[in-house]
C-alpha positions as CSV (number, residue, x, y, z in Angstrom):
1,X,51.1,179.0,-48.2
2,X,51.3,183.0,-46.6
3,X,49.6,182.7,-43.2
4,X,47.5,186.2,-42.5
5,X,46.6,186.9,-39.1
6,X,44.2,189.3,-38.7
7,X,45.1,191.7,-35.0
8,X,42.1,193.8,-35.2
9,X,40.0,191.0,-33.2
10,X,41.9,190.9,-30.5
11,X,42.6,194.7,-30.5
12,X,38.4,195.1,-30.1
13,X,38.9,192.7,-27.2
14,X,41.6,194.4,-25.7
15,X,40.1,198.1,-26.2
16,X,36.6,197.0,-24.6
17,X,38.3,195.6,-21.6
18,X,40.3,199.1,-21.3
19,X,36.8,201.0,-21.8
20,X,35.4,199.0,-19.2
21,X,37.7,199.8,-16.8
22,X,38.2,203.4,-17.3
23,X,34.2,203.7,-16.8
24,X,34.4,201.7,-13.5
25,X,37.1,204.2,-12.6
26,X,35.0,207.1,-13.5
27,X,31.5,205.2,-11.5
28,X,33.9,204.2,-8.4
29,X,35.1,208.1,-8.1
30,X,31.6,209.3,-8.3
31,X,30.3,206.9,-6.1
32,X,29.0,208.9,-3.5
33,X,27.7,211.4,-5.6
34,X,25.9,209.1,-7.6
35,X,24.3,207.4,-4.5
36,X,23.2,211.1,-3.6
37,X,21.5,211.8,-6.5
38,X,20.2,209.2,-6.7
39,X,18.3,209.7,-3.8
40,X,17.6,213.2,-4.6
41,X,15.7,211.8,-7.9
42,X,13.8,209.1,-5.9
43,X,12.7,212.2,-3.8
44,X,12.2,214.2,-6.2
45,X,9.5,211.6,-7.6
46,X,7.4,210.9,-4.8
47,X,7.3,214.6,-3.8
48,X,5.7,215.2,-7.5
49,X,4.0,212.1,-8.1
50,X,2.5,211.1,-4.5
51,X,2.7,214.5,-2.9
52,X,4.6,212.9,-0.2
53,X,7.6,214.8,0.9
54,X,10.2,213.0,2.9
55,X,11.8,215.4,6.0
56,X,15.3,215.3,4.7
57,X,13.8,216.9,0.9
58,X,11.5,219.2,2.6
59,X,14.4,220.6,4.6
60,X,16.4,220.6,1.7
61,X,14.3,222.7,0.5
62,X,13.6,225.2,3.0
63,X,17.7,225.7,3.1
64,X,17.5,226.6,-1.0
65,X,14.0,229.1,-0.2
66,X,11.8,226.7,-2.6
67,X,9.2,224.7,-2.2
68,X,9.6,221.2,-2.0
69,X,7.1,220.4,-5.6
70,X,9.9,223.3,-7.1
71,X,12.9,221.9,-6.0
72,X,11.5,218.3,-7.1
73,X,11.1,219.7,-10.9
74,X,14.7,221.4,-10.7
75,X,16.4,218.0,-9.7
76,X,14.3,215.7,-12.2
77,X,15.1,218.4,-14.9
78,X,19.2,218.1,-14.6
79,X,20.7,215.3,-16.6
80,X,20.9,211.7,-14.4
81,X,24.8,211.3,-14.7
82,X,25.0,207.8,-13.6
83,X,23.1,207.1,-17.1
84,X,24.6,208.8,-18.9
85,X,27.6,207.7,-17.9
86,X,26.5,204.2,-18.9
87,X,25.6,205.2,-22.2
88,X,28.8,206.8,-23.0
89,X,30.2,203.4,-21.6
90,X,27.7,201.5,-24.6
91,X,28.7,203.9,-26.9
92,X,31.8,203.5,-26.9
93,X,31.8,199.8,-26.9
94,X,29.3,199.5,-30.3
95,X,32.0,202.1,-32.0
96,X,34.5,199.6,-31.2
97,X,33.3,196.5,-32.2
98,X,32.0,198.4,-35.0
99,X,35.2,199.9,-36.1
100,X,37.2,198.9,-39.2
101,X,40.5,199.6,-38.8
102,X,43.0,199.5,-35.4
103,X,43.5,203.3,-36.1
104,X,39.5,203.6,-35.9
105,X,39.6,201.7,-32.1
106,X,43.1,203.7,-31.1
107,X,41.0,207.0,-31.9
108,X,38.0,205.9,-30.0
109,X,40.1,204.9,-27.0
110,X,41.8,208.7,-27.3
111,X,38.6,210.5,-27.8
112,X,38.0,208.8,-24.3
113,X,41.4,209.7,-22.4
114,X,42.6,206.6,-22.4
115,X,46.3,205.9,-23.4
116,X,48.7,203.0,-24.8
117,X,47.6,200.2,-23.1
């Protein structure tokens, strides 16, 4: 009787554990940033949707020489990196326990910047 083991399960598990943590890396560095933008997009919102401008956004901007209702459409109009950071995260987690081969999840984890575990 030949025993087969097959590695590629356990390389899936291994490989989503190694995404997961290089995109907590990535969230914990941009912490701050994503906090402020955060902000700036809930802004952003009320000063379009409910007219209501917070002081902090109207001073904002007044230091960029826009109106409030302009700056508002030029924040909600740049890419929300927190998401999409979260996507590439799901992405990258369907390839893998998609992928067919251990050179298909070794190219996925490269593709990403992450090295030999």
């Amino acid at each position: 009787m030949k025993l087969s083991l097959d590695p590629l399960p356990a390389l899936r598990e291994r490989a989503e554990g190694d995404i997961n943590a290089h995109f907590n890396r990535l969230a914990y560095e941009a912490g701050q940033r994503d906090a402020e933008h955060a902000a700036k997009r809930a802004a952003a919102r009320l000063a379009l949707e409910r007219h209501t401008v917070l002081d902090w956004f109207g001073e904002a901007a007044a230091i960029e020489g826009q109106e409030p209702a302009d700056l508002a459409r030029a924040i909600l109009a740049k890419p929300d990196e927190a998401a999409e950071r979260g996507n590439a995260r799901r992405r990258a987690i369907v390839a893998v326990r998609t992928a067919e081969s251990a050179a298909a999840v070794e190219s996925i984890l490269a593709g990403l910047g992450i090295t030999g575990a």
